[in-house]
N, CA, C and O atoms as a Tinker XYZ file with bonds, in Angstrom:
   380  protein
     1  N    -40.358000  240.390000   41.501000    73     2
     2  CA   -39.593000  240.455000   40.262000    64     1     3
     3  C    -40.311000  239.585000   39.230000    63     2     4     5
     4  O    -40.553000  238.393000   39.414000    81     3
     5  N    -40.638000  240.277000   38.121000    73     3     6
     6  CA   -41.478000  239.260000   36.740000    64     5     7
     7  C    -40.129000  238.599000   36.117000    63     6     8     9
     8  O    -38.935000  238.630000   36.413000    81     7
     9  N    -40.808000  238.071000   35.242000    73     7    10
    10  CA   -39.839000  237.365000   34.417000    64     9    11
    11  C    -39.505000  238.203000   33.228000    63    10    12    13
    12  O    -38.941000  237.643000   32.288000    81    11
    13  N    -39.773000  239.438000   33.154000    73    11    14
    14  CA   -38.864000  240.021000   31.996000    64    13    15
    15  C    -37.611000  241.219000   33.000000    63    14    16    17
    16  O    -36.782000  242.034000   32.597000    81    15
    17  N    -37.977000  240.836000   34.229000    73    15    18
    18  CA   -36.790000  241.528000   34.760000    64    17    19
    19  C    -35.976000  240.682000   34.643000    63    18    20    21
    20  O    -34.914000  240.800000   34.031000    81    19
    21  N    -36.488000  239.429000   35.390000    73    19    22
    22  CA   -35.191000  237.930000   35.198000    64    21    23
    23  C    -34.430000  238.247000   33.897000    63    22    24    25
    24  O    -33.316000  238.767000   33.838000    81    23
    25  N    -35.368000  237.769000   32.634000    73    23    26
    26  CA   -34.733000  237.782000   31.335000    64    25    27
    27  C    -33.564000  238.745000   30.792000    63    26    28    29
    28  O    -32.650000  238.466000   30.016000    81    27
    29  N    -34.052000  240.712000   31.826000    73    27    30
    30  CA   -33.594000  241.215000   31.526000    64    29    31
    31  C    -32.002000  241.165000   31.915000    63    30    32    33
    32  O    -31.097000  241.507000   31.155000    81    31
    33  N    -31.796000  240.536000   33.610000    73    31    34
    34  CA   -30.172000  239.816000   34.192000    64    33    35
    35  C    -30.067000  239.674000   33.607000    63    34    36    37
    36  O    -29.397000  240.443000   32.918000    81    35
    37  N    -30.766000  238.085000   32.902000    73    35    38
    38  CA   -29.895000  237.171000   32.206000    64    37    39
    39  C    -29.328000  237.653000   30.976000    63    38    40    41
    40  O    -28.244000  237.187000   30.624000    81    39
    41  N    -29.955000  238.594000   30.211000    73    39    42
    42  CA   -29.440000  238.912000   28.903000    64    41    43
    43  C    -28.346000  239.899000   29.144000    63    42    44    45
    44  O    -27.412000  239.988000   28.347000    81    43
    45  N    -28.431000  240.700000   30.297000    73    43    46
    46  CA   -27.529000  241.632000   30.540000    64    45    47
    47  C    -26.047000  240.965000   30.726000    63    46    48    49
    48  O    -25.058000  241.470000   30.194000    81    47
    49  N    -25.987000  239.808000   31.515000    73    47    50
    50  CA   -24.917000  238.704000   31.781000    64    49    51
    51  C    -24.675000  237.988000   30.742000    63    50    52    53
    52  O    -23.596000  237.448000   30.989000    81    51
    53  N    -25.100000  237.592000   29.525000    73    51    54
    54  CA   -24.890000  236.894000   28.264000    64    53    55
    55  C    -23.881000  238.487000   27.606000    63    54    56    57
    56  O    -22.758000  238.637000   27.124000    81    55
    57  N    -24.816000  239.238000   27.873000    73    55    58
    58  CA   -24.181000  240.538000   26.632000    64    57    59
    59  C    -22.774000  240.728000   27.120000    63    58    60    61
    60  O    -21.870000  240.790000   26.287000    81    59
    61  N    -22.503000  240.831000   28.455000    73    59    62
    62  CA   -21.119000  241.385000   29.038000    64    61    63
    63  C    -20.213000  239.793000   28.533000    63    62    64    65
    64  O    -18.997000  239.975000   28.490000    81    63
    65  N    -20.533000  238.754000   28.273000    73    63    66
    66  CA   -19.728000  237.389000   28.335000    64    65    67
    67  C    -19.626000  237.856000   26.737000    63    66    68    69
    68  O    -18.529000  237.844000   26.179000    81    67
    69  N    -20.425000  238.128000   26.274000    73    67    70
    70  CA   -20.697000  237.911000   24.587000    64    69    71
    71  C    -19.550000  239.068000   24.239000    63    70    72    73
    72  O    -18.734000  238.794000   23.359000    81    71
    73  N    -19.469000  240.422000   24.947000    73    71    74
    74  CA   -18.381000  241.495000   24.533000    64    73    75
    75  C    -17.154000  241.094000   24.866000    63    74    76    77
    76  O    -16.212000  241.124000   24.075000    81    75
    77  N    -17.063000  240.613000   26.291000    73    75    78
    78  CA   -15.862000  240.557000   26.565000    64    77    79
    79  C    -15.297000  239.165000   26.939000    63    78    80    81
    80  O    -14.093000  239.246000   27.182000    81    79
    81  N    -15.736000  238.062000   27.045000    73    79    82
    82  CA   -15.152000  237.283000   27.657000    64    81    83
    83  C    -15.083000  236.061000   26.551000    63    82    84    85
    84  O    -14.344000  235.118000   26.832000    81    83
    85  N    -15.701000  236.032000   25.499000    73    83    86
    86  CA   -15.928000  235.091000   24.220000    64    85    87
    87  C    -15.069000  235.430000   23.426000    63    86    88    89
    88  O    -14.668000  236.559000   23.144000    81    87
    89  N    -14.502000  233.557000   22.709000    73    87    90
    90  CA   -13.118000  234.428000   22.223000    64    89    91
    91  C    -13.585000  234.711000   20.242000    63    90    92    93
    92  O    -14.374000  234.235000   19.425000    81    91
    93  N    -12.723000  235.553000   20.276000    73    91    94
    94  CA   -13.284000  236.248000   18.853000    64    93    95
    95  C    -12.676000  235.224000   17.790000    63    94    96    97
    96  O    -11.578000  234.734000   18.052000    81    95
    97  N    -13.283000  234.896000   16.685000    73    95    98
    98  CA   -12.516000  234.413000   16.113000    64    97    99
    99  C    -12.242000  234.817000   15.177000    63    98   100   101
   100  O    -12.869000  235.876000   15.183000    81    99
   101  N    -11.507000  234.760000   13.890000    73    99   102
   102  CA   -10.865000  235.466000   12.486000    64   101   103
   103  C    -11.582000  234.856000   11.320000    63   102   104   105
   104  O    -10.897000  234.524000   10.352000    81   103
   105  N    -13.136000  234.632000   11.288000    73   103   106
   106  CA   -14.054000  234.267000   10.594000    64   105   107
   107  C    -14.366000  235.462000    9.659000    63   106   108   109
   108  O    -14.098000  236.631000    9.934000    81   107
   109  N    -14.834000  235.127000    8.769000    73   107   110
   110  CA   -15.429000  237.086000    8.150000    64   109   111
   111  C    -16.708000  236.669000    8.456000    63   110   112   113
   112  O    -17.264000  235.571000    8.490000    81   111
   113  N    -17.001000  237.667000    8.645000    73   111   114
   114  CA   -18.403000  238.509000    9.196000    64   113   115
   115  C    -19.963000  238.018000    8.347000    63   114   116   117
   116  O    -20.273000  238.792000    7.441000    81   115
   117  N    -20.495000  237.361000    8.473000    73   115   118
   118  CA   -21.906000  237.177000    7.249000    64   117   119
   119  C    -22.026000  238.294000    6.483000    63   118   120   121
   120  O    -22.372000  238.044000    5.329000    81   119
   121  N    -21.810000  239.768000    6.811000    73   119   122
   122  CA   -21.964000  240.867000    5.833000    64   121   123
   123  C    -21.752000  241.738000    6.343000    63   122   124   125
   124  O    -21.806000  241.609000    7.566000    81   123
   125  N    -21.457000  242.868000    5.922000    73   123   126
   126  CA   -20.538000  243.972000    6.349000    64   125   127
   127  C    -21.027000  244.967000    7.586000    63   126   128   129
   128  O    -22.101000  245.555000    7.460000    81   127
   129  N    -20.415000  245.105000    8.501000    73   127   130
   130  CA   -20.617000  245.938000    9.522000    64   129   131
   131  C    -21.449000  245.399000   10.253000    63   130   132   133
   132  O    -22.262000  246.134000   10.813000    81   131
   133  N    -21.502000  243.943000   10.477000    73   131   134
   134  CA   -22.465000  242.948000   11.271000    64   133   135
   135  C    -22.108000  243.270000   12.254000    63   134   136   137
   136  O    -23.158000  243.471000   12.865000    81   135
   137  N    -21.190000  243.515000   13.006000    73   135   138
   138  CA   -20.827000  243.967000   14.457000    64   137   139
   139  C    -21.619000  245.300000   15.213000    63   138   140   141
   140  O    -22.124000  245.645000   16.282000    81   139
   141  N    -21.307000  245.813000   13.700000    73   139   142
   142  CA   -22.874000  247.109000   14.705000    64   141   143
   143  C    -24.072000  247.029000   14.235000    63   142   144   145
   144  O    -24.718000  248.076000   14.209000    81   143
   145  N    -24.731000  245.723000   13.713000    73   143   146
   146  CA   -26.040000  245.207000   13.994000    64   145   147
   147  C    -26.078000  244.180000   15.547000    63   146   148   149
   148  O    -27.047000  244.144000   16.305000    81   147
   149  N    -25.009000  243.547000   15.709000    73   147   150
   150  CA   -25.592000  242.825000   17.080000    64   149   151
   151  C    -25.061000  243.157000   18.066000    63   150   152   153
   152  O    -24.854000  242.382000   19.000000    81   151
   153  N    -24.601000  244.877000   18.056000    73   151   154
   154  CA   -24.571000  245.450000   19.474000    64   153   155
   155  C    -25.781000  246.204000   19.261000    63   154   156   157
   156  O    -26.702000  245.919000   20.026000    81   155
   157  N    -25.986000  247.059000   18.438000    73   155   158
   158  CA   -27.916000  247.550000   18.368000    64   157   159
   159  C    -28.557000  246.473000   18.684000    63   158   160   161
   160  O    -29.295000  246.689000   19.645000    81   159
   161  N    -28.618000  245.137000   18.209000    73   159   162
   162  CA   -29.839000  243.986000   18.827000    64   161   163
   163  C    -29.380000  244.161000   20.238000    63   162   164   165
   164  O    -30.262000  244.513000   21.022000    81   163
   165  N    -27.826000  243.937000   20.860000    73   163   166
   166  CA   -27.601000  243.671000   22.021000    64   165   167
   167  C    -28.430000  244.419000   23.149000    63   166   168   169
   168  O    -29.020000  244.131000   24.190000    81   167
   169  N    -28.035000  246.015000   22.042000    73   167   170
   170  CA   -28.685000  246.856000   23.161000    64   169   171
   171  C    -29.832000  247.454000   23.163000    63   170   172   173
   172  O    -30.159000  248.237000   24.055000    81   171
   173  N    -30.578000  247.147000   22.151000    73   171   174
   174  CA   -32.160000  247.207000   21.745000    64   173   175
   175  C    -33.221000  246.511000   23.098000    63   174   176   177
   176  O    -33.873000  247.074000   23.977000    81   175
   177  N    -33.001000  244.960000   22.736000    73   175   178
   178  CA   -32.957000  244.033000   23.062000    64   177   179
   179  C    -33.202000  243.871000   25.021000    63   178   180   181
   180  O    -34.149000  243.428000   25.672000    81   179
   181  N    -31.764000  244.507000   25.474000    73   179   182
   182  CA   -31.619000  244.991000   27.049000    64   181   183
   183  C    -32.994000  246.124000   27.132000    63   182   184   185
   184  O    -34.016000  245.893000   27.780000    81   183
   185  N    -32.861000  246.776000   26.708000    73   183   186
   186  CA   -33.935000  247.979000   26.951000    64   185   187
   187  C    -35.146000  247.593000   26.577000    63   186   188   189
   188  O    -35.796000  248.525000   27.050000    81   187
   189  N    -35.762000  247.042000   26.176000    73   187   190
   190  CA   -36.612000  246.507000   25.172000    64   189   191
   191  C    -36.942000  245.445000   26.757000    63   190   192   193
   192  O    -38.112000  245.427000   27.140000    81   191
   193  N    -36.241000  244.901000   27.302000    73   191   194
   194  CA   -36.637000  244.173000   28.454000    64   193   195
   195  C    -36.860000  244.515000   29.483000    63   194   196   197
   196  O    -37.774000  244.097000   30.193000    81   195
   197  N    -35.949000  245.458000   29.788000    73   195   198
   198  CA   -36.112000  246.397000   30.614000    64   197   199
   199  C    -37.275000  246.910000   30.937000    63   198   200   201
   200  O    -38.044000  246.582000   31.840000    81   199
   201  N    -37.384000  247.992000   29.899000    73   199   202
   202  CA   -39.418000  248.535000   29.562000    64   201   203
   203  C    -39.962000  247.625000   30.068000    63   202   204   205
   204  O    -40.359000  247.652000   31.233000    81   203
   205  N    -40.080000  246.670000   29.313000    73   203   206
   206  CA   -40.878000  245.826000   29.984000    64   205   207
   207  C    -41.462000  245.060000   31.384000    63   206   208   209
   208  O    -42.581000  244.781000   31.817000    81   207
   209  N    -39.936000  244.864000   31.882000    73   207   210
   210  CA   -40.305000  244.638000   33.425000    64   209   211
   211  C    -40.753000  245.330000   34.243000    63   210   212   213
   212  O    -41.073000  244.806000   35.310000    81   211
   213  N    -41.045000  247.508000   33.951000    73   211   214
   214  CA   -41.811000  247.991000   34.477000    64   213   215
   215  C    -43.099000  248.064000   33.791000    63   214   216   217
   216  O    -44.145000  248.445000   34.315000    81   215
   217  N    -42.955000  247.675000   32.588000    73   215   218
   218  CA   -44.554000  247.991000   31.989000    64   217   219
   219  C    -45.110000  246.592000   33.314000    63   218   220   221
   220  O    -45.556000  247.056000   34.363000    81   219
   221  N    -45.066000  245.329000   33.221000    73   219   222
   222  CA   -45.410000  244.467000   33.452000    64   221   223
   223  C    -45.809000  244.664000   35.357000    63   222   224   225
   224  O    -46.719000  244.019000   35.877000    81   223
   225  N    -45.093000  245.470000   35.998000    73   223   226
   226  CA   -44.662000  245.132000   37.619000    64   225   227
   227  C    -45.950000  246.455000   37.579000    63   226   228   229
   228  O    -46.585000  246.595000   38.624000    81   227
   229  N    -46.267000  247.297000   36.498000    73   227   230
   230  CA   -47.336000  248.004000   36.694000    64   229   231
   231  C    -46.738000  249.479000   37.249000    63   230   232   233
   232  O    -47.418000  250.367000   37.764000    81   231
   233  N    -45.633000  249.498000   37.067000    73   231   234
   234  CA   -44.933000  250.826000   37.155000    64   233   235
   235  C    -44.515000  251.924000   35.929000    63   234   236   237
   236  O    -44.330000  251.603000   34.755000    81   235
   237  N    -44.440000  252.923000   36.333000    73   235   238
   238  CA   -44.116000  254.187000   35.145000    64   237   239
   239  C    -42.896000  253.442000   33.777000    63   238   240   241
   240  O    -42.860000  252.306000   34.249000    81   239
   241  N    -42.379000  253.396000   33.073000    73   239   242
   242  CA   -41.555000  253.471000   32.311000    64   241   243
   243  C    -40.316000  254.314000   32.677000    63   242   244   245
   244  O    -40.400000  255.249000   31.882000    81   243
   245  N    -39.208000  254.519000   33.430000    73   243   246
   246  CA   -38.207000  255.261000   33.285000    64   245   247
   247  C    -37.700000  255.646000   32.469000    63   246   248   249
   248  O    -36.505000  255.363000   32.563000    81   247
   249  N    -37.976000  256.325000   31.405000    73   247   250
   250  CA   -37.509000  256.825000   30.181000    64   249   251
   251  C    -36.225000  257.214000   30.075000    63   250   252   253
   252  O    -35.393000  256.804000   29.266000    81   251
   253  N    -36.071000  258.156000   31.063000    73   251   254
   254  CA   -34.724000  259.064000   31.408000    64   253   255
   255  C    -33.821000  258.506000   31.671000    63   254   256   257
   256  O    -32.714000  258.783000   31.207000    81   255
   257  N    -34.101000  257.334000   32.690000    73   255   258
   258  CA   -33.410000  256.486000   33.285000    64   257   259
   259  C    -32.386000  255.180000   32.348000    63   258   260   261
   260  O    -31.189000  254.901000   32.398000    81   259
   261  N    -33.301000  254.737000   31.706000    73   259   262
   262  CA   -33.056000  253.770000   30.566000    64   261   263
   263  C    -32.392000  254.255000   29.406000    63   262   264   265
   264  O    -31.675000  253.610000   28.641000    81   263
   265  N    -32.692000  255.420000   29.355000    73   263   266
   266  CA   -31.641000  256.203000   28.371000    64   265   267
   267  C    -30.111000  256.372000   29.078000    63   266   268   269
   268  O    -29.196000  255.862000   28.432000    81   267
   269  N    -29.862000  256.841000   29.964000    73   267   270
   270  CA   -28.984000  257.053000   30.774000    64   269   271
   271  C    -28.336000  255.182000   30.474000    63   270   272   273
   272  O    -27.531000  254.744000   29.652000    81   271
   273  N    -28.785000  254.802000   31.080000    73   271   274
   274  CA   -28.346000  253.089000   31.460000    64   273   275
   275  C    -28.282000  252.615000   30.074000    63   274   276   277
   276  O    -27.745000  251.509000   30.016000    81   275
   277  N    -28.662000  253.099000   28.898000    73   275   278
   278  CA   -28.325000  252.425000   27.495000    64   277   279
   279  C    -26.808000  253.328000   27.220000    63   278   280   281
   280  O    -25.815000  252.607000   27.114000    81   279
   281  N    -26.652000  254.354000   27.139000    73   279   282
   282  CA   -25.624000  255.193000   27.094000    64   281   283
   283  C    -24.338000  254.818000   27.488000    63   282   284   285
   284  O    -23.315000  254.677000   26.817000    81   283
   285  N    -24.612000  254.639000   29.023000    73   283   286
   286  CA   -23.853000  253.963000   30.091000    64   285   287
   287  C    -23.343000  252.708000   29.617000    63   286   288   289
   288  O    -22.125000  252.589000   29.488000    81   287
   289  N    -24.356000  251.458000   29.255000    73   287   290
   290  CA   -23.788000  250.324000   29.148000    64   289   291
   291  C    -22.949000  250.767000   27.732000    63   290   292   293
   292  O    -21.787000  250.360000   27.738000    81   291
   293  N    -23.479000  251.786000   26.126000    73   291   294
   294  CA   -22.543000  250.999000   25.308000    64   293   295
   295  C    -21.413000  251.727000   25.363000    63   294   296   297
   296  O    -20.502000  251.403000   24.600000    81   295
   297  N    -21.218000  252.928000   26.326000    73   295   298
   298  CA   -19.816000  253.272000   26.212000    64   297   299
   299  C    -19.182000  252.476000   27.073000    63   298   300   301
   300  O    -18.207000  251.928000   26.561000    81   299
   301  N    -19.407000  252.165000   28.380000    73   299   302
   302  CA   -18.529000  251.243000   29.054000    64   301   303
   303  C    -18.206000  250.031000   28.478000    63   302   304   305
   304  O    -17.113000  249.630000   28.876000    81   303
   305  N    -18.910000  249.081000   27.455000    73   303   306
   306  CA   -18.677000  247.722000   26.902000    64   305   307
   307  C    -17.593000  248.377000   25.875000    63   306   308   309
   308  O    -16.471000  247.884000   25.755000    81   307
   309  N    -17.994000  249.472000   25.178000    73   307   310
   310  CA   -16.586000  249.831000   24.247000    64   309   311
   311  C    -15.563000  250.218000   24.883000    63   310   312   313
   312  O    -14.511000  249.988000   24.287000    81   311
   313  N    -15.447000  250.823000   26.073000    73   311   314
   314  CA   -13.924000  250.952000   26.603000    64   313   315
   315  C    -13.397000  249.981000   27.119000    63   314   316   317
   316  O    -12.176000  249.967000   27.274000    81   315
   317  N    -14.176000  248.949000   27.505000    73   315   318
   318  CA   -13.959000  247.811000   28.388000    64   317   319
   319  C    -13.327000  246.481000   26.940000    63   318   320   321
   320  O    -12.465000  245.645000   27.208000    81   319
   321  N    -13.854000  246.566000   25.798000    73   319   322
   322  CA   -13.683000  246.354000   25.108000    64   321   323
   323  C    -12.028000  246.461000   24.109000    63   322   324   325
   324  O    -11.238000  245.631000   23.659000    81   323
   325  N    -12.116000  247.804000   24.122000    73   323   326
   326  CA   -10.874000  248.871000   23.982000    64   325   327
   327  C     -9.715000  248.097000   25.153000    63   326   328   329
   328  O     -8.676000  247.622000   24.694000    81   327
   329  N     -9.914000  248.046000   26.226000    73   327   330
   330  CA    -9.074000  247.965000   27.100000    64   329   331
   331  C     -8.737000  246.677000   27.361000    63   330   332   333
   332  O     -7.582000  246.278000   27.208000    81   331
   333  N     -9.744000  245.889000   27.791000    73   331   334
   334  CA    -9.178000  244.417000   27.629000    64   333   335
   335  C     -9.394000  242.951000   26.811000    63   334   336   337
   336  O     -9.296000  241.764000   27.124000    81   335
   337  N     -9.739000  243.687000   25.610000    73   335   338
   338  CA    -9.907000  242.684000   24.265000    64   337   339
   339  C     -8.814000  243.055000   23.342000    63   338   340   341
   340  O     -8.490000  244.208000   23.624000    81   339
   341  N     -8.300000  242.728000   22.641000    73   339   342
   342  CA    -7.454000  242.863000   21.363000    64   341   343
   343  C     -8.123000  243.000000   20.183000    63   342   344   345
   344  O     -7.498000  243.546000   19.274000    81   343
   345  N     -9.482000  242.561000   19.924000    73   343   346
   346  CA    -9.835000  242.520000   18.349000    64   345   347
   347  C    -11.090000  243.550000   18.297000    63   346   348   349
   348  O    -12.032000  243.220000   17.577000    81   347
   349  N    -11.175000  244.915000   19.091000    73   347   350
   350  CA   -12.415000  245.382000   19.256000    64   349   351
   351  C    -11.759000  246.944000   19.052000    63   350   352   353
   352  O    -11.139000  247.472000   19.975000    81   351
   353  N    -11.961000  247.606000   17.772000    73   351   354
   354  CA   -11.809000  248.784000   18.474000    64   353   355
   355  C    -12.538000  249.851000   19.181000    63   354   356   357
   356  O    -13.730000  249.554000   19.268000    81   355
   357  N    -12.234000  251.055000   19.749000    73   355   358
   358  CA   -12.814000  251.684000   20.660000    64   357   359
   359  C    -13.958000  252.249000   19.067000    63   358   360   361
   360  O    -13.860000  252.232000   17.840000    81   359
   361  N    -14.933000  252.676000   20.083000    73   359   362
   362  CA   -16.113000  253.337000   19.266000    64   361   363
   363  C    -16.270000  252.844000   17.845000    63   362   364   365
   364  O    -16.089000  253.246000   16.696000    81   363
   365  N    -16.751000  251.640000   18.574000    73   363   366
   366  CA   -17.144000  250.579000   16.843000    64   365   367
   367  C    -18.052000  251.075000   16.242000    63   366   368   369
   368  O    -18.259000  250.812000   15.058000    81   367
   369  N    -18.918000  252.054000   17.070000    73   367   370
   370  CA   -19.989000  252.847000   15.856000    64   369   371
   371  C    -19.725000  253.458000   14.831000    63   370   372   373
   372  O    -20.414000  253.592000   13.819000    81   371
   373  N    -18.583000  253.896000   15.099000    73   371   374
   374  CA   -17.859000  255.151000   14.409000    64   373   375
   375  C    -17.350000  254.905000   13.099000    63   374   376   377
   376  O    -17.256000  255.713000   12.175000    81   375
   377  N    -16.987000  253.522000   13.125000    73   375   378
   378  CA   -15.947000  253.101000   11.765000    64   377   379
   379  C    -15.607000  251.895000   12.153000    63   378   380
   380  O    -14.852000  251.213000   11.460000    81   379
């Protein structure tokens, strides 16, 4: 295991604490629709590490795969979101 797989855990375990388990507070936002800039970094970011830990281990790129698993993570963080947060609504992309 390289260290951009490590990085990639660790960021994966920051992102799930950062959606769901951090408490929100009633601050306004630095500028508008900042919330769906740092779930794109969030999930840029994961994949973006990802790649990497196979570019690095000297293996193919899973393209298909990583697409699938980006998909995967941001609908599940929005229902999970939806379901057991109060200040998140479902499909924050949307509106």
């Amino acid at each position: 295991m390289n260290k951009y797989a490590l990085l990639a855990i660790f960021w994966f375990i920051i992102g799930i604490y950062a959606l769901l388990f951090r408490e929100s507070t009633n601050d306004i936002p630095p500028f508008p629709h900042f919330d769906k800039v740092s779930h794109f970094a969030l999930f840029f970011i994961q994949i973006w590490l990802s790649a990497n830990a196979f570019i690095r281990s000297k293996k193919g790129i899973p393209y298909f795969g990583l697409i699938i698993f980006a998909l995967l993570y941001a609908f599940t963080s929005e229902w999970a979101q939806a379901t057991f947060t109060s200040t998140e609504k479902v499909l924050g992309l949307m509106g």
